[in-house]
Structure formats: C-alpha cells, structure tokens
N, C-alpha and C positions, 0 to 999 in steps of 0.2 A: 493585182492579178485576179483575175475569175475563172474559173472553172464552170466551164457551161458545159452541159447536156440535154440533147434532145428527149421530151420526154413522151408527147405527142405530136403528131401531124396528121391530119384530116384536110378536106375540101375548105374546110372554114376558116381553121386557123393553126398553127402553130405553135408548141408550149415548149419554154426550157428552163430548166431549173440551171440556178449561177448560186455560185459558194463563192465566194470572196476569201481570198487566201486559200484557198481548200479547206476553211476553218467552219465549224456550226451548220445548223440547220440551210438548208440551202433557198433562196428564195424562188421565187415564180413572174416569168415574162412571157407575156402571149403576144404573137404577131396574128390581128386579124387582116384578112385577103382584104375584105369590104372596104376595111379601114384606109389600109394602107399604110398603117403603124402600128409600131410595140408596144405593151403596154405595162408599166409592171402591178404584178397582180399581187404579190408579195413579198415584202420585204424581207432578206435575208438575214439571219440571229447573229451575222455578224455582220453587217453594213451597216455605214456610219450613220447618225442623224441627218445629215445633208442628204444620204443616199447616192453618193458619188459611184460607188460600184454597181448599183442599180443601174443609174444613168448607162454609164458605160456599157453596160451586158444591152439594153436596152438599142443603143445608139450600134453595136456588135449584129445584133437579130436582125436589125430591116438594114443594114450593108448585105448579109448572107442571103437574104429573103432575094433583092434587087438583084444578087451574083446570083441567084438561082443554085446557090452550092448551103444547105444544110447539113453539116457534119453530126454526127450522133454523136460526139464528144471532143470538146477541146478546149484550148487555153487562151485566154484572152492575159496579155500582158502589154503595158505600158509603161513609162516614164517620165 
C-alpha cells in the first residue's frame, strides 16, 4: 500500500510524495509533460531495496496523468 499526495503541479510537471505503508519519510515521483513518464526522484525511508513501492506509486502517476484525474491525496493498494 502507498499513500500518495499531490505536492506540486505546474505546466512542466507534476510532483507526489508516496509513503509506503504510511510508515517514514516519504519519497519523491515527478511526471514530466515533455517526457511522457514518471520518474522517481527519491526514494522513500521505507521502500524496499528492489523499490517495489516506488515502482508501483510510479507506474499509479502516469495511469492518473493519461485519465487526466489527479487527486490531491490518496491510496494506492494492492495484492
């Protein structure tokens, strides 16, 4: 589970901070326009070494970006 939040959004890009578990510092994923993808900028004090939750928040950003629906806060959960 992640807990994302919107933290900026501009013409250029896109920032959200993802907590993993809702636990520790939270990391940093930016969706650039230009790009066309996410990217994460840093890694959250509690995501695994793999960066599995990263991915995910990641892979979460440019589905919301593409639905043209960015939420100011919500929960990303899986199974």
């Amino acid at each position: 589970m992640n807990k994302l939040e919107l933290k900026e959004y501009n013409d250029v890009y896109v920032r959200y901070l993802y907590t993993p578990e809702g636990k520790g510092e939270p990391g940093e994923i930016v969706y650039y326009f230009s790009d066309g993808a996410a990217k994460l900028e840093k890694r959250a004090e509690e995501d695994t070494a793999i960066g599995r939750y990263g991915y995910k928040a990641t892979r979460k950003i440019e589905e919301c970006v593409k639905e043209n629906n960015l939420p100011i806060k919500f929960t990303q959960a899986w199974y």
